[in-house]
N, CA, C and O atoms as a Maestro MAE file, in Angstrom:
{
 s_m_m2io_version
 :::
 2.0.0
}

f_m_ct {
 s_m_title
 :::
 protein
 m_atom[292] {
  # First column is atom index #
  i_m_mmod_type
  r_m_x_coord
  r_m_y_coord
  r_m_z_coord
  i_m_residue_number
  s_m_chain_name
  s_m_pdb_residue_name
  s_m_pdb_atom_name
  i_m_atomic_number
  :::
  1 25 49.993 170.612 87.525 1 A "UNK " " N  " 7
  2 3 50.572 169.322 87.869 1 A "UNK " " CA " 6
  3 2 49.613 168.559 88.778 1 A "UNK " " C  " 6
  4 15 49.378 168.996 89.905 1 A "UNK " " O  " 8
  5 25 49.074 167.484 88.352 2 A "UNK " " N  " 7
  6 3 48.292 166.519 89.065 2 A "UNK " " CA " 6
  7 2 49.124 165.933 90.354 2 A "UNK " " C  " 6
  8 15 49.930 165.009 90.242 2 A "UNK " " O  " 8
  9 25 48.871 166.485 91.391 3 A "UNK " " N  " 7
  10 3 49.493 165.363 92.534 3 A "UNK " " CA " 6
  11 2 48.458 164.726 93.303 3 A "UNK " " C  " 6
  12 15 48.692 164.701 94.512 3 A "UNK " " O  " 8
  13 25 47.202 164.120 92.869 4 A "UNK " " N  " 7
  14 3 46.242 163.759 93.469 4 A "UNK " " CA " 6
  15 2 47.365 161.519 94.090 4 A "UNK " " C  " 6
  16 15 46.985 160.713 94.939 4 A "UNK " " O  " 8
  17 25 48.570 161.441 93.184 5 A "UNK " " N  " 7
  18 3 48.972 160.663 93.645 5 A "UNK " " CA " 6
  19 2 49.244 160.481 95.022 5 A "UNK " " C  " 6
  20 15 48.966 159.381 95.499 5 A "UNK " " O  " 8
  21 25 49.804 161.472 95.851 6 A "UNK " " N  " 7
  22 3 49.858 161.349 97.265 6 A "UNK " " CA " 6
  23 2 48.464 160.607 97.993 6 A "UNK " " C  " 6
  24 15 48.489 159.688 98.812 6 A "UNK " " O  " 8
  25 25 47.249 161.302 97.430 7 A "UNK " " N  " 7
  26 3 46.289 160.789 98.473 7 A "UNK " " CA " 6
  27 2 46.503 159.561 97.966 7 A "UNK " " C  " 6
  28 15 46.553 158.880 98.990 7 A "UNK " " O  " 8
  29 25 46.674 158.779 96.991 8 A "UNK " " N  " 7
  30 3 46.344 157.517 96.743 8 A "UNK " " CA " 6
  31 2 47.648 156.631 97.362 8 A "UNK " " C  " 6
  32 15 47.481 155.432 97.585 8 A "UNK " " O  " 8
  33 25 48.737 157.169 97.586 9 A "UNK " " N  " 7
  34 3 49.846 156.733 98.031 9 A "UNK " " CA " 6
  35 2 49.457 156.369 100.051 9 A "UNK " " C  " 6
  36 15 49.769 155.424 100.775 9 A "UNK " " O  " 8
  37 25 48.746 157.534 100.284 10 A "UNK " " N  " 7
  38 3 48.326 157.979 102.121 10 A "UNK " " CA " 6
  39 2 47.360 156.684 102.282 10 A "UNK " " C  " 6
  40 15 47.261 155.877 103.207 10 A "UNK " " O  " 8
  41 25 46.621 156.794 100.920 11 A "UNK " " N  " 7
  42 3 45.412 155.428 101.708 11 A "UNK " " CA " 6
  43 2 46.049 154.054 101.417 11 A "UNK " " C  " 6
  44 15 45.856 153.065 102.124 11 A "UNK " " O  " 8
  45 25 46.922 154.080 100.177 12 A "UNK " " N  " 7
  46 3 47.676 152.398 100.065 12 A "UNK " " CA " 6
  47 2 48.245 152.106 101.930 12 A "UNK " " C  " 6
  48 15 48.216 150.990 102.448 12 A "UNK " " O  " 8
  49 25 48.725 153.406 102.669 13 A "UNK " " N  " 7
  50 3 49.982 153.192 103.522 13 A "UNK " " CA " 6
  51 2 48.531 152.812 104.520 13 A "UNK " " C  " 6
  52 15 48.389 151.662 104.935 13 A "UNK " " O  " 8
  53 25 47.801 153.584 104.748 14 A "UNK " " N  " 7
  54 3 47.001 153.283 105.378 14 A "UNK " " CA " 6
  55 2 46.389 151.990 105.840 14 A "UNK " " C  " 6
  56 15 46.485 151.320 106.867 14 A "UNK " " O  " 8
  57 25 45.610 151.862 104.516 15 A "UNK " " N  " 7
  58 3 45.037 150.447 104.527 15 A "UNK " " CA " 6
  59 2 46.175 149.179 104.775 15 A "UNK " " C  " 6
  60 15 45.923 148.154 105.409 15 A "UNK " " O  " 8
  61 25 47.222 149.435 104.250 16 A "UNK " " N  " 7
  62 3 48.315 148.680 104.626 16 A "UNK " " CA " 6
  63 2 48.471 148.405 106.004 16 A "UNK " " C  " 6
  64 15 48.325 147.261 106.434 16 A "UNK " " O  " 8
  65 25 48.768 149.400 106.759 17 A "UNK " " N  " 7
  66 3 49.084 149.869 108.120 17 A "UNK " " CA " 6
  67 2 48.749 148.395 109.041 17 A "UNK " " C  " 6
  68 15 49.493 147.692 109.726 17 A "UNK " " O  " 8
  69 25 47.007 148.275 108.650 18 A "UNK " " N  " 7
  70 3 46.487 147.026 109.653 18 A "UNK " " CA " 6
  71 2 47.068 145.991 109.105 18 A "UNK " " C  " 6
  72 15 46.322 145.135 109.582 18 A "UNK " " O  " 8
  73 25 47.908 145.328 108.398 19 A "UNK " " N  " 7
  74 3 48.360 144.410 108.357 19 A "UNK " " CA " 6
  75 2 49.484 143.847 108.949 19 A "UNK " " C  " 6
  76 15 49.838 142.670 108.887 19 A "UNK " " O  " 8
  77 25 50.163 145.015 109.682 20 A "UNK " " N  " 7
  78 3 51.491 145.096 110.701 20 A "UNK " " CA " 6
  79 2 50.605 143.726 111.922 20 A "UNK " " C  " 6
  80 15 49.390 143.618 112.084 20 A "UNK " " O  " 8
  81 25 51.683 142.885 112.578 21 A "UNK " " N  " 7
  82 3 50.647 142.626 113.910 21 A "UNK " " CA " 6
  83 2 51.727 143.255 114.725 21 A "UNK " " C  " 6
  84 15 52.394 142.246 114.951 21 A "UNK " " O  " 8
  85 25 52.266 144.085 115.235 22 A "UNK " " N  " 7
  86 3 52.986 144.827 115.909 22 A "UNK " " CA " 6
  87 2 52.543 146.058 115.874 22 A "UNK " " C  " 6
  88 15 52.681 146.849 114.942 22 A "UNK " " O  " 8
  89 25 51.724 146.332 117.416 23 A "UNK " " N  " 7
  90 3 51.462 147.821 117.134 23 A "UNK " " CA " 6
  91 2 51.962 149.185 117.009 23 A "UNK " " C  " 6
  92 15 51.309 150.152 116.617 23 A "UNK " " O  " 8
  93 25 53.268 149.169 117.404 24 A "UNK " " N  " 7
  94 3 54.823 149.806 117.162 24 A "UNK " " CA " 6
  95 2 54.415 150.019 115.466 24 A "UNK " " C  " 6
  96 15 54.177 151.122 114.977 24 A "UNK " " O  " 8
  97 25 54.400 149.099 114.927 25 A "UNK " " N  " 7
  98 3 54.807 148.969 113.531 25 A "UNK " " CA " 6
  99 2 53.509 149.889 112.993 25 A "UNK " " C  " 6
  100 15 53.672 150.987 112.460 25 A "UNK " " O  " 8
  101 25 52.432 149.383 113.175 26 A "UNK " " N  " 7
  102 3 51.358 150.195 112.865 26 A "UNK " " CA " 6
  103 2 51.273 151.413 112.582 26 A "UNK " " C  " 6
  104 15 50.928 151.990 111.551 26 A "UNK " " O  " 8
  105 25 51.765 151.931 114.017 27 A "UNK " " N  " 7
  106 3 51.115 153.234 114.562 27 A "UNK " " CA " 6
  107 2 52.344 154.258 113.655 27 A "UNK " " C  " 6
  108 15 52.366 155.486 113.576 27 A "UNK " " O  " 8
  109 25 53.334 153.214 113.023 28 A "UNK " " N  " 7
  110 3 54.300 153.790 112.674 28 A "UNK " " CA " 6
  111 2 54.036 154.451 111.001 28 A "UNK " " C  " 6
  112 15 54.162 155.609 110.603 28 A "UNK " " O  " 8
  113 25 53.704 153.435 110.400 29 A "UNK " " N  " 7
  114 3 53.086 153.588 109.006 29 A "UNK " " CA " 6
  115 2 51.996 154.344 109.267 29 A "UNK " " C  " 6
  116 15 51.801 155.183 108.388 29 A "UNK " " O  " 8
  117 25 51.172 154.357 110.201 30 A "UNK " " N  " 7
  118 3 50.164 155.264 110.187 30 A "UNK " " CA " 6
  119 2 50.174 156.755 110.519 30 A "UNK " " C  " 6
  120 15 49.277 157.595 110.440 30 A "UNK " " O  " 8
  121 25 51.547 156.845 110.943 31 A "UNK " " N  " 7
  122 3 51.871 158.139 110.879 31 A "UNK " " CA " 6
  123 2 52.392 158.807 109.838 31 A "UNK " " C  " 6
  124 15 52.264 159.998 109.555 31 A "UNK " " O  " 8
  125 25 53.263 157.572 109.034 32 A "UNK " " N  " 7
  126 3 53.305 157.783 108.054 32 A "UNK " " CA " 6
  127 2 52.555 158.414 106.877 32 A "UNK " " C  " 6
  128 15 52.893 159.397 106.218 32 A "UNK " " O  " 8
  129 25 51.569 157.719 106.760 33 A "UNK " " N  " 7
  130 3 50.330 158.044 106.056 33 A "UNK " " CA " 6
  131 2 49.872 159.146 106.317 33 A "UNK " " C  " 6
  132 15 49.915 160.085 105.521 33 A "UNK " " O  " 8
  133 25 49.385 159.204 107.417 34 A "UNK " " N  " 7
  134 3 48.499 160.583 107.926 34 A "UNK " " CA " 6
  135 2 49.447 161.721 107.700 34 A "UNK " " C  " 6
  136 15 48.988 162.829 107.421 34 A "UNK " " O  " 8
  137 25 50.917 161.500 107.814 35 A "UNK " " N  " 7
  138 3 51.556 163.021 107.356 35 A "UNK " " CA " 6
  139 2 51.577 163.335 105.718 35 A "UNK " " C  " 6
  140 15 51.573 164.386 105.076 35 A "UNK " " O  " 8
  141 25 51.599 162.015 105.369 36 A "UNK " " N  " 7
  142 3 51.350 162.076 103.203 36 A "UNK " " CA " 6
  143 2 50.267 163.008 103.273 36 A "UNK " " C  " 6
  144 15 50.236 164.165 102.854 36 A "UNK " " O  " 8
  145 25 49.227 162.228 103.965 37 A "UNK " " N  " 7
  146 3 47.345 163.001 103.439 37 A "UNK " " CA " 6
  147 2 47.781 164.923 104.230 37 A "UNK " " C  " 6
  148 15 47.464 165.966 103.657 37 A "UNK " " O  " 8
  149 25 48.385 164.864 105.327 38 A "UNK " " N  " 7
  150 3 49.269 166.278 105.850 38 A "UNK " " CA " 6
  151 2 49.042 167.295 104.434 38 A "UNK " " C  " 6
  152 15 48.231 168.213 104.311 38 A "UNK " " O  " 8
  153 25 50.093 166.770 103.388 39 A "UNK " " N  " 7
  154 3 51.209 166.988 102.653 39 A "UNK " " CA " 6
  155 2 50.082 167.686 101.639 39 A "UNK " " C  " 6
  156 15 49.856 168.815 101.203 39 A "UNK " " O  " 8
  157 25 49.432 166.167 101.506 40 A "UNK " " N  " 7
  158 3 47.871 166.231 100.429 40 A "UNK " " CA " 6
  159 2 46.290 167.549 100.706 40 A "UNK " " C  " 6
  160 15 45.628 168.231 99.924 40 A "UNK " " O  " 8
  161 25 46.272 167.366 102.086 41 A "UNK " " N  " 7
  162 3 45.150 168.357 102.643 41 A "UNK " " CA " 6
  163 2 45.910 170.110 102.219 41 A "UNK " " C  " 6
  164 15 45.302 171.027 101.666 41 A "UNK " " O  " 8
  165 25 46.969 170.122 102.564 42 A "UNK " " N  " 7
  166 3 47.577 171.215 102.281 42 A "UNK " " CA " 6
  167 2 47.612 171.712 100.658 42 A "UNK " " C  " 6
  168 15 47.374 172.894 100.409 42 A "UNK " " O  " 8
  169 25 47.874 170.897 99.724 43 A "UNK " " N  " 7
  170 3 48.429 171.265 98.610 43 A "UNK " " CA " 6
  171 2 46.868 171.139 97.354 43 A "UNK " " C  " 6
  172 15 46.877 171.426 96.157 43 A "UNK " " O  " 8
  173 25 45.586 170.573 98.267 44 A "UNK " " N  " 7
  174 3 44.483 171.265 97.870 44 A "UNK " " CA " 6
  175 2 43.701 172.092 98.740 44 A "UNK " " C  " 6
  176 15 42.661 172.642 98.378 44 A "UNK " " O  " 8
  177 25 44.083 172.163 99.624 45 A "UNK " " N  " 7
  178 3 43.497 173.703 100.802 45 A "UNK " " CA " 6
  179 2 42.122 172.832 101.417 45 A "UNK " " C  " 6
  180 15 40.977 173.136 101.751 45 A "UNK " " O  " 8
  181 25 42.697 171.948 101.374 46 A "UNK " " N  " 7
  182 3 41.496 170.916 102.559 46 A "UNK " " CA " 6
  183 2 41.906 171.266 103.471 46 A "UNK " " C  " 6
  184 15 42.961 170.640 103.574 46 A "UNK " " O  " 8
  185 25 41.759 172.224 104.732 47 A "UNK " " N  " 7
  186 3 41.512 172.089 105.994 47 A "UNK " " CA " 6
  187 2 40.987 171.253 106.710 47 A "UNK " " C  " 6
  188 15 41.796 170.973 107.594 47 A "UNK " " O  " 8
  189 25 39.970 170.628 106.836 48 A "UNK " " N  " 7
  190 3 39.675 169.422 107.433 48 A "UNK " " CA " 6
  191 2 40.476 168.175 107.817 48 A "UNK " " C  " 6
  192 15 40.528 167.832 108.998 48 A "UNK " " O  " 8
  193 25 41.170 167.411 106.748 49 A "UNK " " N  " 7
  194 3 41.973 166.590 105.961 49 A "UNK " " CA " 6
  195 2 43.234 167.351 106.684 49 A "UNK " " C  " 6
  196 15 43.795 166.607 107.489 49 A "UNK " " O  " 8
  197 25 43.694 168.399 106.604 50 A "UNK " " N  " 7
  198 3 44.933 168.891 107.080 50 A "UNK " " CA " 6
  199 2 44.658 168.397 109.259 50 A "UNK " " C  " 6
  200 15 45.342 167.631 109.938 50 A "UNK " " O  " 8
  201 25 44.016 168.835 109.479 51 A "UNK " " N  " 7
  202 3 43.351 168.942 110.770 51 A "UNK " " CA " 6
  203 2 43.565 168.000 111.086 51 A "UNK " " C  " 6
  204 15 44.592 167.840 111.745 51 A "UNK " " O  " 8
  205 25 42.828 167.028 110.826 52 A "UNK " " N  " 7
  206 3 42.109 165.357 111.458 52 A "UNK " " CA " 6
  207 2 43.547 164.523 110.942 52 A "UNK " " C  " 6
  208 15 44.000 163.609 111.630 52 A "UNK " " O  " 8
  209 25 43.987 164.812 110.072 53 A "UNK " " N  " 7
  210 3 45.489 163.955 109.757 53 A "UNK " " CA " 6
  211 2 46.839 164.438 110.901 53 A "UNK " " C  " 6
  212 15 47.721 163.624 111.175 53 A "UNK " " O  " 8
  213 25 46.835 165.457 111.324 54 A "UNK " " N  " 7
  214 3 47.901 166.714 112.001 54 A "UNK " " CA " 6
  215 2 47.694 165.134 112.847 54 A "UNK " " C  " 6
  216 15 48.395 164.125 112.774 54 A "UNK " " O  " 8
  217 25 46.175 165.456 113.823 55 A "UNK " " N  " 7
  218 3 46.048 164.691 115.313 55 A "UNK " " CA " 6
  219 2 46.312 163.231 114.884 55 A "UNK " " C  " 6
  220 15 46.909 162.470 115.647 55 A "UNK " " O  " 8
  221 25 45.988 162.937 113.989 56 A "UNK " " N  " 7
  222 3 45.955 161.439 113.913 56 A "UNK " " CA " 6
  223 2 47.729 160.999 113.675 56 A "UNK " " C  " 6
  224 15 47.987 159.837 113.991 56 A "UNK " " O  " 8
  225 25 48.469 161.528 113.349 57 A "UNK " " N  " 7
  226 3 49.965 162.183 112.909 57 A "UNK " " CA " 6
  227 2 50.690 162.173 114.435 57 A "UNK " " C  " 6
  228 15 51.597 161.476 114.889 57 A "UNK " " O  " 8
  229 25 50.111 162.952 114.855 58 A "UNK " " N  " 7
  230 3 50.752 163.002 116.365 58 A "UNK " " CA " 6
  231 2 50.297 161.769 117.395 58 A "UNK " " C  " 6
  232 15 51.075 161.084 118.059 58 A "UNK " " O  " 8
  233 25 49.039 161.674 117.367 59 A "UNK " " N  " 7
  234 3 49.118 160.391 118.311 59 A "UNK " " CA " 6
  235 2 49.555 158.998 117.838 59 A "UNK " " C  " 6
  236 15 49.888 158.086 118.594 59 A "UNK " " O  " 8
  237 25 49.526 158.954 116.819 60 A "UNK " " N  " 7
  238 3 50.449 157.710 116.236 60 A "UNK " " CA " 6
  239 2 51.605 157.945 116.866 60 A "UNK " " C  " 6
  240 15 51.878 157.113 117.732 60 A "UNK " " O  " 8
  241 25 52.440 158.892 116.693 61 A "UNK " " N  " 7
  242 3 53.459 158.800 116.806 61 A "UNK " " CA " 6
  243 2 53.666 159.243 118.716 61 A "UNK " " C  " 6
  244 15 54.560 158.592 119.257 61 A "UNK " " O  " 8
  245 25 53.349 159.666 119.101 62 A "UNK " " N  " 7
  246 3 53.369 159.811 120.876 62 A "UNK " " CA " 6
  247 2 53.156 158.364 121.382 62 A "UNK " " C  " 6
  248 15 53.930 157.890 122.213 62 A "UNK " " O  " 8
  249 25 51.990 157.576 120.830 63 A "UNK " " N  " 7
  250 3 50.972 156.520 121.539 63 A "UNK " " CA " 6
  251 2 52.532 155.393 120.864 63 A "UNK " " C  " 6
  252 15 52.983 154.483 121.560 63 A "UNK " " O  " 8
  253 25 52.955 155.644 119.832 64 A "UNK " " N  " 7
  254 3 53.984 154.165 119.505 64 A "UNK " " CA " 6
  255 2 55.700 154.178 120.273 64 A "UNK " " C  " 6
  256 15 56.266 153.088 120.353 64 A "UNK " " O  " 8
  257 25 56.364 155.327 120.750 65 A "UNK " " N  " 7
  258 3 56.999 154.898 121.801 65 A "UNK " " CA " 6
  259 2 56.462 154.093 123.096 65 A "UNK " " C  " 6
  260 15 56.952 153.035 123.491 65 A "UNK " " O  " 8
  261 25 55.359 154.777 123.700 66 A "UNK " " N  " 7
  262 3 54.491 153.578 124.543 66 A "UNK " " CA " 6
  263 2 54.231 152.737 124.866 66 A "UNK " " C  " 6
  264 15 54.235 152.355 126.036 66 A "UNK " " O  " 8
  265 25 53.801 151.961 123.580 67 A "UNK " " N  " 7
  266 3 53.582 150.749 123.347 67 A "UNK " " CA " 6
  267 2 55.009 149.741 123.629 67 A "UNK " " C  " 6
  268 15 55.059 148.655 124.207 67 A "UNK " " O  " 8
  269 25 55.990 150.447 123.065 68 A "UNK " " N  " 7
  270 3 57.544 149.925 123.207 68 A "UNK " " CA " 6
  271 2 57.866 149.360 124.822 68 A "UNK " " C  " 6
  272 15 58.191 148.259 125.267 68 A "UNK " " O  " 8
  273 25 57.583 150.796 125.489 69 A "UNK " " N  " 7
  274 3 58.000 150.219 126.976 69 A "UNK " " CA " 6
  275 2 56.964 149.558 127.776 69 A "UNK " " C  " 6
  276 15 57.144 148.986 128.851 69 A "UNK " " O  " 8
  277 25 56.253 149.648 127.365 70 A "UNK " " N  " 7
  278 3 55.594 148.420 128.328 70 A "UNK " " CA " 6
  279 2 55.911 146.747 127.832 70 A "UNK " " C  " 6
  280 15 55.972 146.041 126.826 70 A "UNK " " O  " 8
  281 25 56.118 146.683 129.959 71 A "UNK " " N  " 7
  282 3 56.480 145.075 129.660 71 A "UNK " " CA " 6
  283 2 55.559 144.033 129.175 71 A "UNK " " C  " 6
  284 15 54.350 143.912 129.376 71 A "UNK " " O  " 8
  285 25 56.292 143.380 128.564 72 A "UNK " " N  " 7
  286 3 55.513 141.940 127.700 72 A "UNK " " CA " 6
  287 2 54.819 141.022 129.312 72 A "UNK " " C  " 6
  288 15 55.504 140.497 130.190 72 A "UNK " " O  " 8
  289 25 53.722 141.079 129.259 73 A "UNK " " N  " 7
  290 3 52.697 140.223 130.120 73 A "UNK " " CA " 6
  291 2 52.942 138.879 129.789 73 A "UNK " " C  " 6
  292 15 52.282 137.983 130.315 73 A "UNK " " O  " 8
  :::
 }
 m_bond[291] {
  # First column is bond index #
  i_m_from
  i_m_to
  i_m_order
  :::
  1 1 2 1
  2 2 3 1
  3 3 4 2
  4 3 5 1
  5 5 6 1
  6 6 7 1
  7 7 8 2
  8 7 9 1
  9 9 10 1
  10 10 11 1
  11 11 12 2
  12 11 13 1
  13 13 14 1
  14 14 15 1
  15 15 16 2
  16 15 17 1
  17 17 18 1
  18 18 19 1
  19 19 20 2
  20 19 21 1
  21 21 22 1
  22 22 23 1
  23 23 24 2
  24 23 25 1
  25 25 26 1
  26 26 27 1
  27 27 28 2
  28 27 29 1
  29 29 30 1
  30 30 31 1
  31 31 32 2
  32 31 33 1
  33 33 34 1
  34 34 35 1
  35 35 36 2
  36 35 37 1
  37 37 38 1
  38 38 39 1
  39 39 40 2
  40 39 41 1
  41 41 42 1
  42 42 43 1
  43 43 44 2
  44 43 45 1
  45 45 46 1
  46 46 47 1
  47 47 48 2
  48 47 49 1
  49 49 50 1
  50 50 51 1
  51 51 52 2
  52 51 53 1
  53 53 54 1
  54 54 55 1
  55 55 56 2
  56 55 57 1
  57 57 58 1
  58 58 59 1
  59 59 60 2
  60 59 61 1
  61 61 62 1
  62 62 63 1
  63 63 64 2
  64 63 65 1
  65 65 66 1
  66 66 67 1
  67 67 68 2
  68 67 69 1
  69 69 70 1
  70 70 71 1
  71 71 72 2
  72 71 73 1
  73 73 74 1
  74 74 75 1
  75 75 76 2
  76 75 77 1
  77 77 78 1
  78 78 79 1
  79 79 80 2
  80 79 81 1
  81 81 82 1
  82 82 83 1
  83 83 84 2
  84 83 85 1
  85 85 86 1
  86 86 87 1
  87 87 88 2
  88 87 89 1
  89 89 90 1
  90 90 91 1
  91 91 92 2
  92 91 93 1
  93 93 94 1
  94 94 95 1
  95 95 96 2
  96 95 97 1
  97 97 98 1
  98 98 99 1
  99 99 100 2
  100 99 101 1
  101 101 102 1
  102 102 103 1
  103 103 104 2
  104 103 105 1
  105 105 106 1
  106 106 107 1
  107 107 108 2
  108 107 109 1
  109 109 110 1
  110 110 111 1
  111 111 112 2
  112 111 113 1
  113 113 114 1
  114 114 115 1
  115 115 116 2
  116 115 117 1
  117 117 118 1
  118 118 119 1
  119 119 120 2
  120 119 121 1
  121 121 122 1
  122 122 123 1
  123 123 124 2
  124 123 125 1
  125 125 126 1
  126 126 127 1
  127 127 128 2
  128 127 129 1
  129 129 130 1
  130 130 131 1
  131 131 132 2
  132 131 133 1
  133 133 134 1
  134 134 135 1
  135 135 136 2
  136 135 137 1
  137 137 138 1
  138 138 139 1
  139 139 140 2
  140 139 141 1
  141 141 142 1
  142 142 143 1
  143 143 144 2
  144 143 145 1
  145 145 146 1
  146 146 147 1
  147 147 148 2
  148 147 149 1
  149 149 150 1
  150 150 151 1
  151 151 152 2
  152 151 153 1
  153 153 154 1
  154 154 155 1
  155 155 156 2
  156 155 157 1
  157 157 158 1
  158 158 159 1
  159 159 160 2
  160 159 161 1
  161 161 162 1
  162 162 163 1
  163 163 164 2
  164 163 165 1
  165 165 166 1
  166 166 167 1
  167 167 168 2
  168 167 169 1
  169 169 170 1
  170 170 171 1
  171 171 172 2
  172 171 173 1
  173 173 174 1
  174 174 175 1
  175 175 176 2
  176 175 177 1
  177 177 178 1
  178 178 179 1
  179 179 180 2
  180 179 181 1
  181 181 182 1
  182 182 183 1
  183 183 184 2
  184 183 185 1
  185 185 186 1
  186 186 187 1
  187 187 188 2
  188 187 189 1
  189 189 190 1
  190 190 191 1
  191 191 192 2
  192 191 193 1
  193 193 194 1
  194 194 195 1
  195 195 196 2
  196 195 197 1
  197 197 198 1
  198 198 199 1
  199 199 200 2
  200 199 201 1
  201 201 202 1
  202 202 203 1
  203 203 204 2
  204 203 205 1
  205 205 206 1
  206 206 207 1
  207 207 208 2
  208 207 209 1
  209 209 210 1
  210 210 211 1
  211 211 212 2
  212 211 213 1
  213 213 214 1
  214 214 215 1
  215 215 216 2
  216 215 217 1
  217 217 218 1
  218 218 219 1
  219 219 220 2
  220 219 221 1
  221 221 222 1
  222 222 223 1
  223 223 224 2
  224 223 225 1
  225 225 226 1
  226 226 227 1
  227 227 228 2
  228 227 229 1
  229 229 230 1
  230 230 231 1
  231 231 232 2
  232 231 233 1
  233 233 234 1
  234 234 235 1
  235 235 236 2
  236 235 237 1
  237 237 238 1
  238 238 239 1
  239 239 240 2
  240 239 241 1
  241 241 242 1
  242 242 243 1
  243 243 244 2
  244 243 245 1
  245 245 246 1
  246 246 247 1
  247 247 248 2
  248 247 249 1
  249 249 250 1
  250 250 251 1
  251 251 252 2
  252 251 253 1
  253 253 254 1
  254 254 255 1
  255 255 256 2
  256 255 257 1
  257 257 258 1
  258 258 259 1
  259 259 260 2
  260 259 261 1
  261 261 262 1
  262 262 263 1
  263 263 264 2
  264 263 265 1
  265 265 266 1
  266 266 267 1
  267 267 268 2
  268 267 269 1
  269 269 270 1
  270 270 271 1
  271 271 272 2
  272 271 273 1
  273 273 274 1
  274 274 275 1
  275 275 276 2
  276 275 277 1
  277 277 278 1
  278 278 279 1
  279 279 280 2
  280 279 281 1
  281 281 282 1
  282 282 283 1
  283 283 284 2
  284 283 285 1
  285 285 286 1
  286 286 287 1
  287 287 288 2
  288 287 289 1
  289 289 290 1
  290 290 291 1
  291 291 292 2
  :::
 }
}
């Protein structure tokens, strides 16, 4: 079974991602993404790709409550 669709699904969300202007929103789809390519590094035994997506996965998602509470300047 071909699931090479996910990666292509991880980089649409991706490349998408910068088009949010809310960085909440961003960091949100981009976690999104980075857990697809997760999903993807795993299910062809990319370690690397599993790795560098995990961190990028987590600080999206730590760094975008953050962004929330700080007050508007």
């Amino acid at each position: 079974m071909r699931l090479e669709w996910i990666g292509w699904v991880a980089t649409a969300a991706f490349a998408s991602s910068y088009l949010f202007k809310q960085p909440a929103s961003l960091r949100r789809v981009q976690a999104v993404a980075a857990s697809l390519w997760v999903i993807y590094g795993v299910i062809i035994y990319a370690y690397p790709v599993l790795v560098a997506n995990v961190v990028v996965a987590a600080m999206a998602m730590l760094s975008s409550p953050m962004m929330r509470r700080r007050p508007a300047a």
